[in-house]
Gaussian input, Z-matrix of N, CA and C with variables (Angstrom, degrees):
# hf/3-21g

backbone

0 1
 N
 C     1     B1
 C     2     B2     1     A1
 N     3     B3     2     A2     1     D1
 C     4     B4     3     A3     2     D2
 C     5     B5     4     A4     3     D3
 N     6     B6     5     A5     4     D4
 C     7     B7     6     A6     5     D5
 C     8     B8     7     A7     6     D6
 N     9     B9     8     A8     7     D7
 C    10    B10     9     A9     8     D8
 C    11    B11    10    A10     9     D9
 N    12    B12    11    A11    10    D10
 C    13    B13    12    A12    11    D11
 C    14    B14    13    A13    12    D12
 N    15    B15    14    A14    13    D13
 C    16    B16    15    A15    14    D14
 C    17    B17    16    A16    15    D15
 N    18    B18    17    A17    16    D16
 C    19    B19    18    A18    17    D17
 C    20    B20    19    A19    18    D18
 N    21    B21    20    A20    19    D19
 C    22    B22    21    A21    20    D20
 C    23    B23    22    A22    21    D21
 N    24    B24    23    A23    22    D22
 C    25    B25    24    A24    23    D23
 C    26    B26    25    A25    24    D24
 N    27    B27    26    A26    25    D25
 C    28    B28    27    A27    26    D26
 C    29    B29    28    A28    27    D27
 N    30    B30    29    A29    28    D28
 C    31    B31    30    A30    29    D29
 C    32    B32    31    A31    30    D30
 N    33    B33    32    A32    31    D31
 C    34    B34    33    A33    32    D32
 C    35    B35    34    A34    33    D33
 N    36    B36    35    A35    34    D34
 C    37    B37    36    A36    35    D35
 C    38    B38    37    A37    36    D36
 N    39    B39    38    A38    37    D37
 C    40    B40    39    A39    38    D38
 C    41    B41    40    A40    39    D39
 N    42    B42    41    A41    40    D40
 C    43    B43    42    A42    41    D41
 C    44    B44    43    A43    42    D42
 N    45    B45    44    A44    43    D43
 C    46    B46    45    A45    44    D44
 C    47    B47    46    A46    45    D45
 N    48    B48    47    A47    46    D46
 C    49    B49    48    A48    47    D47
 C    50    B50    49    A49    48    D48
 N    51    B51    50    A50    49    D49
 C    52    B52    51    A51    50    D50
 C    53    B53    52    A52    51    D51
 N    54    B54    53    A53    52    D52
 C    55    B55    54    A54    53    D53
 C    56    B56    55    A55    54    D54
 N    57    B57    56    A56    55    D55
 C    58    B58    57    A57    56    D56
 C    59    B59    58    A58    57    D57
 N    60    B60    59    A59    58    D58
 C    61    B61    60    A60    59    D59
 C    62    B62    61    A61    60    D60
 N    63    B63    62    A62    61    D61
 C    64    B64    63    A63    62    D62
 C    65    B65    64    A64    63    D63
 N    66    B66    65    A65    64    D64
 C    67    B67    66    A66    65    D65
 C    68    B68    67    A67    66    D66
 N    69    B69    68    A68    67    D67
 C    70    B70    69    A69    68    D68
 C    71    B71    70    A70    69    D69
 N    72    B72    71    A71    70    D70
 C    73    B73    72    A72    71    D71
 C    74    B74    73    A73    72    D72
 N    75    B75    74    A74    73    D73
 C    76    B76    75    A75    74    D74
 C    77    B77    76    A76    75    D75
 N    78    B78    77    A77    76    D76
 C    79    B79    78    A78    77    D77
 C    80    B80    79    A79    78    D78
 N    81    B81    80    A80    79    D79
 C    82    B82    81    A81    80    D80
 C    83    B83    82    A82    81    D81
 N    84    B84    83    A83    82    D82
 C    85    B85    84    A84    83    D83
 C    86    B86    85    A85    84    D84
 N    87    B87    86    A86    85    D85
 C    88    B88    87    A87    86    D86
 C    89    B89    88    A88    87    D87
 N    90    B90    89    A89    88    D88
 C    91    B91    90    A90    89    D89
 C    92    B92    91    A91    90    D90
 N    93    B93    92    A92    91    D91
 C    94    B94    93    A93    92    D92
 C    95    B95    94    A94    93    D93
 N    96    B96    95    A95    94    D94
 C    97    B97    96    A96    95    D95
 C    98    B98    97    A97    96    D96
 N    99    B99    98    A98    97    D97
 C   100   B100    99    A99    98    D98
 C   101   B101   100   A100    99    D99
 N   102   B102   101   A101   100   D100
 C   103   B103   102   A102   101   D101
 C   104   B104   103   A103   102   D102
 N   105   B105   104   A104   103   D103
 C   106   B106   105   A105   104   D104
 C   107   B107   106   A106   105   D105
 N   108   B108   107   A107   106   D106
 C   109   B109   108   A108   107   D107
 C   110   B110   109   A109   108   D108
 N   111   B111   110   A110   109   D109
 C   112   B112   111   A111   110   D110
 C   113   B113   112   A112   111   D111
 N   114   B114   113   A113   112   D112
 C   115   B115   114   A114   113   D113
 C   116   B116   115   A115   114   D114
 N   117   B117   116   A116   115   D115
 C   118   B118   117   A117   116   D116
 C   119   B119   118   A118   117   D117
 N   120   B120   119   A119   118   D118
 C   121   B121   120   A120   119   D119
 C   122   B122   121   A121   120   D120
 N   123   B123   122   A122   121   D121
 C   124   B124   123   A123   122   D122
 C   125   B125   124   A124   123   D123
 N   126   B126   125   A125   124   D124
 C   127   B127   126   A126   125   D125
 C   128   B128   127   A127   126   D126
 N   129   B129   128   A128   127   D127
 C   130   B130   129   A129   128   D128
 C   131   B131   130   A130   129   D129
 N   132   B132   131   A131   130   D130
 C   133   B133   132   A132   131   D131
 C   134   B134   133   A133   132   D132
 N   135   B135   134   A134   133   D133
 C   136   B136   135   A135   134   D134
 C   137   B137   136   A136   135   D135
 N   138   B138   137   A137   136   D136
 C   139   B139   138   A138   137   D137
 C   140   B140   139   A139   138   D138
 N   141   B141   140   A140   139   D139
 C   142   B142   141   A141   140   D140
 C   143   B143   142   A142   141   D141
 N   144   B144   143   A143   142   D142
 C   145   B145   144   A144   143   D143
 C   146   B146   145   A145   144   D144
 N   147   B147   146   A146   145   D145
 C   148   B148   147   A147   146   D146
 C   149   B149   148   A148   147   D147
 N   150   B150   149   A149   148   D148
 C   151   B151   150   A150   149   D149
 C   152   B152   151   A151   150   D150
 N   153   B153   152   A152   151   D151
 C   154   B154   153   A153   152   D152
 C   155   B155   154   A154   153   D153
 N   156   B156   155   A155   154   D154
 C   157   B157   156   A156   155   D155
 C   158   B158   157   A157   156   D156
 N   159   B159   158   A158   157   D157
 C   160   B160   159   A159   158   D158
 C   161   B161   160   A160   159   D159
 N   162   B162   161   A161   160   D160
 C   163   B163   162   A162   161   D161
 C   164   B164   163   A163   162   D162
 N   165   B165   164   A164   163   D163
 C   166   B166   165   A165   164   D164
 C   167   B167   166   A166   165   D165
 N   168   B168   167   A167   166   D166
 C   169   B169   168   A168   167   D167
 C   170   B170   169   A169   168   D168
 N   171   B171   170   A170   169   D169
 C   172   B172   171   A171   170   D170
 C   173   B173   172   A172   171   D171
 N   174   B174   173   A173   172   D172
 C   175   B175   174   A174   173   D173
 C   176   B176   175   A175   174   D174
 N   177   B177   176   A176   175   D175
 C   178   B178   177   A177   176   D176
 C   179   B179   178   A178   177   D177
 N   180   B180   179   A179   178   D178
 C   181   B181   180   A180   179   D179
 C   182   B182   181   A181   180   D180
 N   183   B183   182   A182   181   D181
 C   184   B184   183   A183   182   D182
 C   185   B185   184   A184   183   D183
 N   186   B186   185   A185   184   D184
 C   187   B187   186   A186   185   D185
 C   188   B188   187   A187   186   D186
 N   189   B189   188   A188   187   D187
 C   190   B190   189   A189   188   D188
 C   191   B191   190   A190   189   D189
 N   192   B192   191   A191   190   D190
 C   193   B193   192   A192   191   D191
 C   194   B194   193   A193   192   D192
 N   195   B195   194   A194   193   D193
 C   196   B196   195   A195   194   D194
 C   197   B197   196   A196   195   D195
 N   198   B198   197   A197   196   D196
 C   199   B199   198   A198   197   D197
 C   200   B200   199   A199   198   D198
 N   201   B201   200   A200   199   D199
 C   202   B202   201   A201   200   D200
 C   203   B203   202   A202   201   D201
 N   204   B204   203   A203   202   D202
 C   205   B205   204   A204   203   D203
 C   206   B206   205   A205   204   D204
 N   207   B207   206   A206   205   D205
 C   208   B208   207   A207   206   D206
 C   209   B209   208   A208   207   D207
 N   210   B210   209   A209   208   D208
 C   211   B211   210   A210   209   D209
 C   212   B212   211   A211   210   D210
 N   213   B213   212   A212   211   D211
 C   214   B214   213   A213   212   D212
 C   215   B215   214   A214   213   D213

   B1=1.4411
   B2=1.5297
   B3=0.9996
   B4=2.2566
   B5=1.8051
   B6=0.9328
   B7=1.5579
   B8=2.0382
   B9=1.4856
   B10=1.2001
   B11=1.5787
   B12=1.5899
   B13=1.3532
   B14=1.4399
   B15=1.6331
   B16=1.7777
   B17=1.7200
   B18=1.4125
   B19=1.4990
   B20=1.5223
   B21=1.2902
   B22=1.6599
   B23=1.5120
   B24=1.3236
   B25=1.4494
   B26=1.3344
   B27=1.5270
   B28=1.1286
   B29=1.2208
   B30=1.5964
   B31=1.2131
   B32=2.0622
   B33=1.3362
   B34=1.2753
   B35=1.5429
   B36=1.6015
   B37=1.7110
   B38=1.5095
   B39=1.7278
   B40=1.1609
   B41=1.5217
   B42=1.0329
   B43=1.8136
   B44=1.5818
   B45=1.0197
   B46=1.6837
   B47=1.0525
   B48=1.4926
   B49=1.3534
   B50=1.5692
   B51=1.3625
   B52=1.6725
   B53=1.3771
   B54=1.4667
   B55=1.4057
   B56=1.8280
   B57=1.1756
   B58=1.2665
   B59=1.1965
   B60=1.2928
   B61=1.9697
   B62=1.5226
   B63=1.7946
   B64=1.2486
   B65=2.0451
   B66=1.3633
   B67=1.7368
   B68=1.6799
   B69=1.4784
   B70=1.5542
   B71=1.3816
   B72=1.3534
   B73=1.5496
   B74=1.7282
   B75=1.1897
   B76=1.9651
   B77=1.8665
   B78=1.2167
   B79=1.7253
   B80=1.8207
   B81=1.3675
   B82=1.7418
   B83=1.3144
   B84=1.3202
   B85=2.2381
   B86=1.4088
   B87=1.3110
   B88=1.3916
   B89=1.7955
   B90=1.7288
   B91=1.1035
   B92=1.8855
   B93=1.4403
   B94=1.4065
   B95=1.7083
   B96=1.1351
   B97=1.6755
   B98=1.2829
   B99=1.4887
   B100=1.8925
   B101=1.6111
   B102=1.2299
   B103=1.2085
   B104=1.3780
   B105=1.2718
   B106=1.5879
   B107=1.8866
   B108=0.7947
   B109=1.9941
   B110=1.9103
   B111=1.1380
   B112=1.1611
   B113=1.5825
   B114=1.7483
   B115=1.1100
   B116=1.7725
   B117=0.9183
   B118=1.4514
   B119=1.7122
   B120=1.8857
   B121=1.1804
   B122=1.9393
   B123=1.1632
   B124=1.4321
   B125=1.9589
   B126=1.2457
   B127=1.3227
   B128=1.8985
   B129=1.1383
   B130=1.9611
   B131=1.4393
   B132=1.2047
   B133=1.6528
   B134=1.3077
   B135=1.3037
   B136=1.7688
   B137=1.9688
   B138=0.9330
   B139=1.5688
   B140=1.8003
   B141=1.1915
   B142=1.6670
   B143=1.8602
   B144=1.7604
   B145=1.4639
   B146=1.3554
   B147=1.0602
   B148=1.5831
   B149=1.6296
   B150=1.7220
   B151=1.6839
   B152=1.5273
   B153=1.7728
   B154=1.5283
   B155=1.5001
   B156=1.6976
   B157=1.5754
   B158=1.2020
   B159=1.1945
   B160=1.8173
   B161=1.7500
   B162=1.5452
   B163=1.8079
   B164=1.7146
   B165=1.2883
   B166=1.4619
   B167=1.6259
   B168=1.0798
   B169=2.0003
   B170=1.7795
   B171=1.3444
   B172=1.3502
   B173=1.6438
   B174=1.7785
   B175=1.4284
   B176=1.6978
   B177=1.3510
   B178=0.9756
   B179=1.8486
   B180=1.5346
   B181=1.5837
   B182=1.4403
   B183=1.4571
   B184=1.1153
   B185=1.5497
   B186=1.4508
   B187=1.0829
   B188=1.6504
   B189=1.6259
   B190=1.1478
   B191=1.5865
   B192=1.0639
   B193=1.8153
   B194=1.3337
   B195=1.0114
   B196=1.6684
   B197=1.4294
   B198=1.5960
   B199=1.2994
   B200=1.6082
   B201=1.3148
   B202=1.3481
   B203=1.9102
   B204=1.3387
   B205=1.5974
   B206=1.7058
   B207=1.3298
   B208=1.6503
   B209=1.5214
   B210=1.4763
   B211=1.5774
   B212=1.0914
   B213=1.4770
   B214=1.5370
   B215=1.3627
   A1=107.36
   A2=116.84
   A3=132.54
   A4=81.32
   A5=102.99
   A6=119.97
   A7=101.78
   A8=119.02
   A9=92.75
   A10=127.57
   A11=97.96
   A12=97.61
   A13=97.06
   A14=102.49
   A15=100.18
   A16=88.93
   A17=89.72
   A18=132.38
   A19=116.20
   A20=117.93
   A21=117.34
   A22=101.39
   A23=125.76
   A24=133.31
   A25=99.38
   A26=140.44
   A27=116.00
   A28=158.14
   A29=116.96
   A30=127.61
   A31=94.50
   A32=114.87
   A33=129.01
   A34=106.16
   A35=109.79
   A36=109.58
   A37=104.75
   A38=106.50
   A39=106.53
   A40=105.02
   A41=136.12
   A42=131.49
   A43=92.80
   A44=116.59
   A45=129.36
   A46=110.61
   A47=127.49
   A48=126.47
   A49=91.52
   A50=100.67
   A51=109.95
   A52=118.57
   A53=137.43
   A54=130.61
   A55=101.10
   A56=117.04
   A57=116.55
   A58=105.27
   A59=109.49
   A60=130.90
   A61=96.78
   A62=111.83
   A63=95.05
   A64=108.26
   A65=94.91
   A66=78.13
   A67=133.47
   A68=103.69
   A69=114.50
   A70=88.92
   A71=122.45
   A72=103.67
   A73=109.16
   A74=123.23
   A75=139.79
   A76=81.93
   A77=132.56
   A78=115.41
   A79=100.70
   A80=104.67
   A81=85.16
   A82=105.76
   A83=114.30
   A84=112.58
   A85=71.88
   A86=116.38
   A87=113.63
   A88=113.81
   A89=111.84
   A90=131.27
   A91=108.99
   A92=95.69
   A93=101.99
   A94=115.09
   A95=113.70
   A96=140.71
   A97=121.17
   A98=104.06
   A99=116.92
   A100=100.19
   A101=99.64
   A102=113.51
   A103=118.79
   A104=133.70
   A105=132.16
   A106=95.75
   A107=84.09
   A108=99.23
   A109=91.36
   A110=131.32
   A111=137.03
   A112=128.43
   A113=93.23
   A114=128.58
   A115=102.85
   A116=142.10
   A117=147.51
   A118=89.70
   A119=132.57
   A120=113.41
   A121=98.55
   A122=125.18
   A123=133.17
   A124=90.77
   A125=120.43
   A126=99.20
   A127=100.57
   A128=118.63
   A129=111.27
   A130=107.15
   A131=113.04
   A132=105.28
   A133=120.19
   A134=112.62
   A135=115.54
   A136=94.79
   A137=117.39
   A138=101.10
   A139=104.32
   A140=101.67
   A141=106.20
   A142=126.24
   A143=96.47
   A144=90.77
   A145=108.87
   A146=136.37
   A147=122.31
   A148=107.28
   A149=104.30
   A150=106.03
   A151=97.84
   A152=129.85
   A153=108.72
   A154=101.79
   A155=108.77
   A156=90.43
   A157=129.13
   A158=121.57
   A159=137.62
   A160=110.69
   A161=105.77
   A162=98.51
   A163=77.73
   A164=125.47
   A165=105.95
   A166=132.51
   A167=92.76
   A168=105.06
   A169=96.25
   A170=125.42
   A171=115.33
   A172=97.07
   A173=126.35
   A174=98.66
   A175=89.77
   A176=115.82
   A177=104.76
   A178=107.38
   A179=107.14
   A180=121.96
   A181=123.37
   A182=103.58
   A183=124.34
   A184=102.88
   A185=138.78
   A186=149.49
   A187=116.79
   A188=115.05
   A189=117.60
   A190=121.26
   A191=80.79
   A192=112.67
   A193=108.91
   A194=134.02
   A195=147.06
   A196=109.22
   A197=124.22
   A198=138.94
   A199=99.53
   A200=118.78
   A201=119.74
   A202=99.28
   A203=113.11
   A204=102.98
   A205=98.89
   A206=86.46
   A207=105.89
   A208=123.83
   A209=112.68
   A210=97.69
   A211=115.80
   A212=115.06
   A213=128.24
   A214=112.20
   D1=134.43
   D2=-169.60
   D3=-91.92
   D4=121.96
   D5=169.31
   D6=-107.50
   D7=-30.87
   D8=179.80
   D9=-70.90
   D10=-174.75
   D11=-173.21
   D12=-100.64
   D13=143.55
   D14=176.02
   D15=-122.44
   D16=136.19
   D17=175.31
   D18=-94.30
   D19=109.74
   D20=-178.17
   D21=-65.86
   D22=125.23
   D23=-163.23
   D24=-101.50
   D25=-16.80
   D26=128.93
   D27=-53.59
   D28=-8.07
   D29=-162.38
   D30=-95.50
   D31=149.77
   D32=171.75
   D33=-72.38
   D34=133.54
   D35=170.67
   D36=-86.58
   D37=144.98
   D38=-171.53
   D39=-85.75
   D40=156.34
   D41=177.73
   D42=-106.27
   D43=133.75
   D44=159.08
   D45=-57.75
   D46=160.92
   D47=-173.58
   D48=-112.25
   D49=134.80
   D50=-176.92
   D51=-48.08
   D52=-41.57
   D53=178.82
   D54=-74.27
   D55=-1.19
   D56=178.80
   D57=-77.65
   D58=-67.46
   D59=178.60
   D60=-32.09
   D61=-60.70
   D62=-152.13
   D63=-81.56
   D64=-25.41
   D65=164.46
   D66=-54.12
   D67=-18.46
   D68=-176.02
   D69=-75.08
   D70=-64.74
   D71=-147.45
   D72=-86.81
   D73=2.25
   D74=160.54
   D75=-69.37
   D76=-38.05
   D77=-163.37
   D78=-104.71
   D79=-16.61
   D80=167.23
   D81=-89.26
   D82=-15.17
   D83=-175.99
   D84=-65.12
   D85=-96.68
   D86=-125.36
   D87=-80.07
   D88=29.63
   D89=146.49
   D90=-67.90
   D91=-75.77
   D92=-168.68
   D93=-67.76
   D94=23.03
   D95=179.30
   D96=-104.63
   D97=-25.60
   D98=-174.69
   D99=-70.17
   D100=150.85
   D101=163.04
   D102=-56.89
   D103=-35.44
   D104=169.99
   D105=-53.22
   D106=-62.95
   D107=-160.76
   D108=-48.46
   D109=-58.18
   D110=165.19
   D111=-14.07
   D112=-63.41
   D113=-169.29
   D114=-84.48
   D115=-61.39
   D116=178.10
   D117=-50.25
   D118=-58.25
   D119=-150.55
   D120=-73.79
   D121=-7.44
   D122=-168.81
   D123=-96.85
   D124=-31.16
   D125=178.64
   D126=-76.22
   D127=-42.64
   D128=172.09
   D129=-47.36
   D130=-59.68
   D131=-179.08
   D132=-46.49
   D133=-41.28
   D134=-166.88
   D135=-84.98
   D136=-33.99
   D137=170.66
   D138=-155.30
   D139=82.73
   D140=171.04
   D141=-44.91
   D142=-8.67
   D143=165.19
   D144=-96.66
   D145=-10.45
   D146=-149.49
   D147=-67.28
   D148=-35.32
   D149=-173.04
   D150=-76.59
   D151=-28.67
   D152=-143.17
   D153=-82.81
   D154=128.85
   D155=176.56
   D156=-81.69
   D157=171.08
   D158=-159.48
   D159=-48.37
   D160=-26.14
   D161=-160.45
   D162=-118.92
   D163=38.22
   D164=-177.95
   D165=15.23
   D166=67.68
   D167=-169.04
   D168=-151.05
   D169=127.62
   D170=-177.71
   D171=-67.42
   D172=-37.89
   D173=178.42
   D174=-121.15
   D175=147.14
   D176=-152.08
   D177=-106.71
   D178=-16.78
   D179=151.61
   D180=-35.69
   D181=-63.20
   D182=-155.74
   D183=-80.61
   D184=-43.37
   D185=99.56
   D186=30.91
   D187=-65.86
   D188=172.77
   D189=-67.84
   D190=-41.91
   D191=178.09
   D192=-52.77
   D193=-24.50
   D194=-167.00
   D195=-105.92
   D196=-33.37
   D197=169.53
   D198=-65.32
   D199=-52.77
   D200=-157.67
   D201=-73.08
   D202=-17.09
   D203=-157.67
   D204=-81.05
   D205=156.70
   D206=168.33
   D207=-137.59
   D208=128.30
   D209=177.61
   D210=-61.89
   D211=151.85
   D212=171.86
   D213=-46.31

């Protein structure tokens, strides 16, 4: 399975407009600044297993489901 990303190499890259850029990253600081964000990274520290689930797969069906497939 191709997991990368393919990029049409004809197509033009768009450039962000600089007051754009910098409003994104003023809203991920003071994302990863909130007290939620705080609080969740202090619950990983205090026990880095508690979130990981059991079959290490975020879904763990679907996961199986992907083991089992075969191309035609």
């Amino acid at each position: 399975m191709d997991l990368h990303f393919s990029f049409d190499r004809a197509c033009e890259v768009t450039v962000l407009p600089h007051d754009l850029a910098v409003l994104m990253v003023g809203v991920a600081q003071r994302q990863a600044a909130s007290a939620t964000a705080l609080a969740q990274a202090g619950l990983y520290v205090a026990d880095p297993v508690l979130f990981r689930p059991l079959h290490g797969a975020f879904n763990g069906p679907m996961a199986a489901t992907y083991r089992r497939w075969k191309e035609p």
